[in-house]
C-alpha positions in Angstrom: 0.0 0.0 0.0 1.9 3.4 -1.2 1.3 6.8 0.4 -1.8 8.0 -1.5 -3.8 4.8 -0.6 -3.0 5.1 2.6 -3.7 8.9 3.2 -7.1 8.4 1.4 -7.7 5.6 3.9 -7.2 8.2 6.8 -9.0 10.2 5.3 -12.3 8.6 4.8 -12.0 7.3 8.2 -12.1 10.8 9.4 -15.0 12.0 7.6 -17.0 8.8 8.7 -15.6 9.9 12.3 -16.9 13.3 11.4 -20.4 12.0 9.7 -20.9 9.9 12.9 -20.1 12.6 15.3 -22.6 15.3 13.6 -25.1 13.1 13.2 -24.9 12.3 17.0 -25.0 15.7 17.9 -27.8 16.1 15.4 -29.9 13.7 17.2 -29.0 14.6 20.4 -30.3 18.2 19.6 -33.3 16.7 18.4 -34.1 14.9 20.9 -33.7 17.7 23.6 -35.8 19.8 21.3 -38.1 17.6 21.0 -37.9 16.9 25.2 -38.3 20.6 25.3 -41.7 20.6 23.2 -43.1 17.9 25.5 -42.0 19.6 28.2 -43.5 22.7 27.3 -47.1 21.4 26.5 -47.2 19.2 29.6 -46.0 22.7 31.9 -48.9 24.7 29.8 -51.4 22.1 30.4 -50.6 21.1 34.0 -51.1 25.5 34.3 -54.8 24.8 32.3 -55.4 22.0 34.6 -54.5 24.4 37.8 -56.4 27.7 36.6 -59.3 25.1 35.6 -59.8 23.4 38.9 -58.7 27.2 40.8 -61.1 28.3 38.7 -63.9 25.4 39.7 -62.7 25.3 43.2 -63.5 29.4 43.4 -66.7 29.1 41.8 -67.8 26.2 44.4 -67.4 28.3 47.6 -68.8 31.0 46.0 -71.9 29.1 45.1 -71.3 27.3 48.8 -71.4 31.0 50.5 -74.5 31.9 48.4 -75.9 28.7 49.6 -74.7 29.3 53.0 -76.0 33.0 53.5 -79.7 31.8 52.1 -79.9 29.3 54.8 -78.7 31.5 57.2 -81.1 33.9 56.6 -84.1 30.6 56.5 -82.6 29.5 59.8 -83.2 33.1 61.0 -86.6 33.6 59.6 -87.6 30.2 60.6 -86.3 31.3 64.7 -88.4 34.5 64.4 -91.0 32.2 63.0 -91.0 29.8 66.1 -90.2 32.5 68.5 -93.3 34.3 67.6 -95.5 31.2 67.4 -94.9 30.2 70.6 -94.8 34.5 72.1 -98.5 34.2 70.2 -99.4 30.8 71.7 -98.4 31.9 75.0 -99.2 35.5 75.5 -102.0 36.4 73.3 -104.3 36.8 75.4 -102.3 39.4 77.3 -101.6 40.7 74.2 -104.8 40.9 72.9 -105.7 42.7 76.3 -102.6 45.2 76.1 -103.7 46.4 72.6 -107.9 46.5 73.6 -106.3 48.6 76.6 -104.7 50.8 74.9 -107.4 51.4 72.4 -109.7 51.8 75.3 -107.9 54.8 76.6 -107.7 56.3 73.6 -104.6 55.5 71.8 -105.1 55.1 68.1 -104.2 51.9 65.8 -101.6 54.0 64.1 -99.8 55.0 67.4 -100.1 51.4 68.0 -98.7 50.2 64.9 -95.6 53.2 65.2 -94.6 51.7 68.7 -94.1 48.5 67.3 -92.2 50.0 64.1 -89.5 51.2 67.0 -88.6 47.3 67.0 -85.8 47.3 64.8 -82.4 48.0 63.8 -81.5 51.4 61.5 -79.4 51.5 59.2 -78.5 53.3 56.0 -79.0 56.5 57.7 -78.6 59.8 56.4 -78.9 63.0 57.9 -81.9 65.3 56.8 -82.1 67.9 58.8 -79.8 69.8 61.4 -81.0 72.3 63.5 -79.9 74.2 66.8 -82.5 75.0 69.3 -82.4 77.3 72.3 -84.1 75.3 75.5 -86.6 77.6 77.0 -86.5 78.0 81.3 -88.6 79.8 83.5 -86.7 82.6 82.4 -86.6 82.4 78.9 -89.4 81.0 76.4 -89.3 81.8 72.4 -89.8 80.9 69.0 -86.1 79.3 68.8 -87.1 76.6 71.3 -89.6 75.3 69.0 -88.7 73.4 65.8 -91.3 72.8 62.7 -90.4 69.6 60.4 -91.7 67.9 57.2 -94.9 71.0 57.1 -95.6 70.4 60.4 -96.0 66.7 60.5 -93.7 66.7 63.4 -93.7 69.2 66.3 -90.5 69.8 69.0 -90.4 72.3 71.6 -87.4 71.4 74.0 -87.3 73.1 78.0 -84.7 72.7 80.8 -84.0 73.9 83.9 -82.6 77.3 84.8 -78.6 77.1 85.3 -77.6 78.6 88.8 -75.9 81.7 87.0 -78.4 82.0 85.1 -80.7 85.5 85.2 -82.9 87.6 82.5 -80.4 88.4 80.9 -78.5 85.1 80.0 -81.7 83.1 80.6 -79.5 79.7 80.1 -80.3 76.5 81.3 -78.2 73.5 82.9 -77.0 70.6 80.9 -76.5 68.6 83.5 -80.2 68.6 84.3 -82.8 66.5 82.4 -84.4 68.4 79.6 -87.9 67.9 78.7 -89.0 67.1 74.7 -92.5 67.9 74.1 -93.1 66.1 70.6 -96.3 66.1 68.4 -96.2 63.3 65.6 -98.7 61.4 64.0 -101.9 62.4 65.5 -100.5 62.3 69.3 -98.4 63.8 71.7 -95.6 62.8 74.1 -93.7 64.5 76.9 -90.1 62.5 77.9 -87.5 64.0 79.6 -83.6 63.0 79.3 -80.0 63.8 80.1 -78.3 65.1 77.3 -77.3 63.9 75.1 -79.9 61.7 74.2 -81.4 60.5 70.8 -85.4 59.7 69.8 -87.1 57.1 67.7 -90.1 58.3 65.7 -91.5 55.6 63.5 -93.0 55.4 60.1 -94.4 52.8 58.1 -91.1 51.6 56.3 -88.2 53.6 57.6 -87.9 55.8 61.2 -86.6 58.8 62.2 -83.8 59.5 64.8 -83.5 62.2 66.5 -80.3 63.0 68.5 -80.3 66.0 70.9 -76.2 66.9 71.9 -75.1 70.2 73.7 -74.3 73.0 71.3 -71.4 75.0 71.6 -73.6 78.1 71.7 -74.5 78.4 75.5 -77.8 77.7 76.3 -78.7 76.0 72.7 -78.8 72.0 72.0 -78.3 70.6 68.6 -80.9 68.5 67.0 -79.7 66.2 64.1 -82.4 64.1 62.3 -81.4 61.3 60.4 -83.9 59.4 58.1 -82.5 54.9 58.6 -84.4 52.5 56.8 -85.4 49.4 59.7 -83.5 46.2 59.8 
């Protein structure tokens, strides 16, 4: 074997050598992209899978609170249902009474019906009217003790008692002694007397009115705030 055959022997060897070692490297890479790919699409849909059962998970308590919050209130209509059986069952002849009482002396339905309105908790209250009144004394009585609301469908005139200092010509009275509320609404008219401050319930027929009676910063005035809550 001379030169030339043998260099060409070399030779092929190392291009099959080279052949060999690029097509191993081209399957390797094809084989990790490949790996890649598969890898990919089961990351993205093991994500779906997540979001989707997240997704289904967050719509279940959701529809588990709604269910919750129905029975809830159920359970509670179904206590005040029971509880007021068994209040009928048990007192209505007292009841029945109370009312013919009442009716008896005078008191009319819609009073009646306004005292059990007060039972009840407001909310969603906003304030309609604001107001500072002076309370009258023996020494002082005027038109500023006296408020006037919705045209006259409610009526307040507010007294106290004389402060110590007090005289004719600072006529004012002493917060630290019950004042008296004079209040005509719906038909009728009550007299209470409270330490300040104090606040009111007037009922209506879907809502109520609160009245809250604090000491002014002007001397020998209260302020009246009036807020309009719908009953809970």
């Amino acid at each position: 074997m001379d030169f030339f055959q043998t260099r060409e022997k070399y030779r092929k060897r190392e291009m099959r050598y080279s052949v060999s070692f690029l097509f191993r490297i081209t399957v390797i890479g094809l084989v990790a992209w490949l790996g890649w790919l598969w890898g990919s699409a089961e990351q993205k849909r093991l994500q779906a899978d997540s979001n989707l059962a997240i997704f289904e998970s967050d719509r279940e308590i959701q529809l588990l609170s709604s269910q919750l919050e129905k029975l809830q209130i159920e359970l509670n209509e179904a206590r005040a249902q029971n509880t007021a059986v068994s209040l009928t069952d048990k007192n209505s002849g007292k009841f029945a009474k109370l009312v013919k009482a009442q009716i008896a002396n005078g008191t009319k339905v819609e009073q009646i019906y306004a005292g059990l309105q007060q039972i009840g908790v407001p909310t969603n209250c906003r304030v309609v009217h604001y107001q500072s009144l002076a309370v009258a004394t023996e020494l002082y009585g005027g038109a500023e003790s006296k408020a006037s609301l919705f045209d006259g469908a409610l009526r307040l005139n507010i007294e106290g008692a004389v402060n110590e200092n007090g005289n004719k010509a600072n006529p004012w009275f002493d917060p630290l002694q019950k004042v008296k509320v004079r209040q005509a609404y719906l038909g009728g008219q009550t007299i209470t007397e409270h330490n300040l401050p104090f606040s009111l319930i007037l009922p209506a027929q879907e809502w109520i009115l609160e009245l809250s009676f604090t000491v002014s910063d002007l001397r020998g005035y209260v302020d009246l705030e009036v807020r309009n809550c719908v009953i809970g």
